[in-house]
C-alpha positions in Angstrom: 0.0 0.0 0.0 1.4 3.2 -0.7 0.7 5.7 1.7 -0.1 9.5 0.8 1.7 11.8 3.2 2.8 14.3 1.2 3.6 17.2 4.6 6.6 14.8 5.0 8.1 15.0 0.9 10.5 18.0 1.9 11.4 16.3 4.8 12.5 12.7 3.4 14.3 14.3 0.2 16.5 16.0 2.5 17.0 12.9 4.7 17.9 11.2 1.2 19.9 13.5 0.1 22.2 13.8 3.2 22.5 9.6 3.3 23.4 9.7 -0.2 26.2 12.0 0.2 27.6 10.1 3.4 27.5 6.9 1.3 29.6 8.4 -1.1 32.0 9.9 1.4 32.2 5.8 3.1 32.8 4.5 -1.0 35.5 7.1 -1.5 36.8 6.1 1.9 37.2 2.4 1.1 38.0 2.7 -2.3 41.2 4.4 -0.8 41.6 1.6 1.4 41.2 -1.1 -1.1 43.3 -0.8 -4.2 42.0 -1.2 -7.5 41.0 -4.8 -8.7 41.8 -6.3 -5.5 38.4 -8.2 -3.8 36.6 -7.0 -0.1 37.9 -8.9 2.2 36.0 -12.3 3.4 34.8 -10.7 6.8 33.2 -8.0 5.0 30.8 -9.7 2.4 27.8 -9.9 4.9 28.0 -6.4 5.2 28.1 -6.0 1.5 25.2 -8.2 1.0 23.2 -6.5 3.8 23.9 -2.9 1.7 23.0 -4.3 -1.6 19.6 -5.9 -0.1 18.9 -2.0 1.6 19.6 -0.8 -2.1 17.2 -2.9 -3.6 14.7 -1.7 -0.9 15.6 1.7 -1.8 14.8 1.3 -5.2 12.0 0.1 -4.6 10.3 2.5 -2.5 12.0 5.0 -5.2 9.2 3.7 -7.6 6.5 3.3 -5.6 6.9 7.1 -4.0 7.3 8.3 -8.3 4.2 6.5 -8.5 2.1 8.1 -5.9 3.7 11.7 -7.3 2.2 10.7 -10.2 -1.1 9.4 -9.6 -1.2 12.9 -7.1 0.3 15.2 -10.4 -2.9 13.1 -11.9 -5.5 14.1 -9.6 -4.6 17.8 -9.4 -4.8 17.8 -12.6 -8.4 16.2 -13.2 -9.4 18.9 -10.2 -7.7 22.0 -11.8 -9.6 20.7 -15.4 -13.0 20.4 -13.8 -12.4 23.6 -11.8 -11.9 25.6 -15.2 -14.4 23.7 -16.8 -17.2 24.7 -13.8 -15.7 28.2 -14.0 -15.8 29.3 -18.0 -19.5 27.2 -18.4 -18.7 25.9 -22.0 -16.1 28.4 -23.0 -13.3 25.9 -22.5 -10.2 26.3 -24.8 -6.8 24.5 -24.7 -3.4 26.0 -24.7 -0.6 25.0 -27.2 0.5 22.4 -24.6 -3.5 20.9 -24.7 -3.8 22.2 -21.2 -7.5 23.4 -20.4 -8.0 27.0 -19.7 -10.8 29.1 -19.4 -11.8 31.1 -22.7 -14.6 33.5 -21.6 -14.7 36.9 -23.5 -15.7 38.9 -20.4 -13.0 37.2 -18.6 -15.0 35.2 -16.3 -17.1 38.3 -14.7 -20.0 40.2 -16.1 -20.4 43.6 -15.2 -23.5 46.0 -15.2 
């Protein structure tokens, strides 16, 4: 189930961001340590299976948060459409994009 808390978006990006950029400080930090073609070290394969199974995780919580943006870009979409709709009555037009918009010739409000 994907769940919809979009107050927290900001708020996890950042968090992302900032792990990202320590894991990349740690690789730098072992690829110094290990030279080039050599292999990890036995006693440090479990931990490089544990990170590769929190990747996998990762990218998959990746594509299920890119689909709920989407399915929410969606909706505000279908909301905004029926919003312009309901406000120009049948006046409707569509922008070179094929984005509704409002096409009244009074601009929406009729004065006396």
């Amino acid at each position: 189930m994907i769940d919809r808390n979009h107050d927290n978006i900001t708020t996890l990006a950042q968090k992302k961001q900032q792990v990202m950029e320590q894991l990349q400080t740690v690789d730098q930090q072992i690829a110094t340590q290990i030279p080039q073609g050599q292999s990890l070290p036995e006693y440090l394969n479990p931990l490089k299976q544990q990170i590769l199974e929190l990747i996998t995780q990762c990218q998959e919580h990746n594509q299920q948060n890119g689909y709920a943006i989407d399915l929410s870009i969606n909706s505000l979409e279908r909301l905004k459409r029926a919003i312009i709709l309901k406000r120009s009555g049948n006046s409707m037009t569509y922008n070179a994009k094929g984005k509704a918009q409002g096409g009244t010739l009074s601009g929406g409000y009729i004065s006396a």
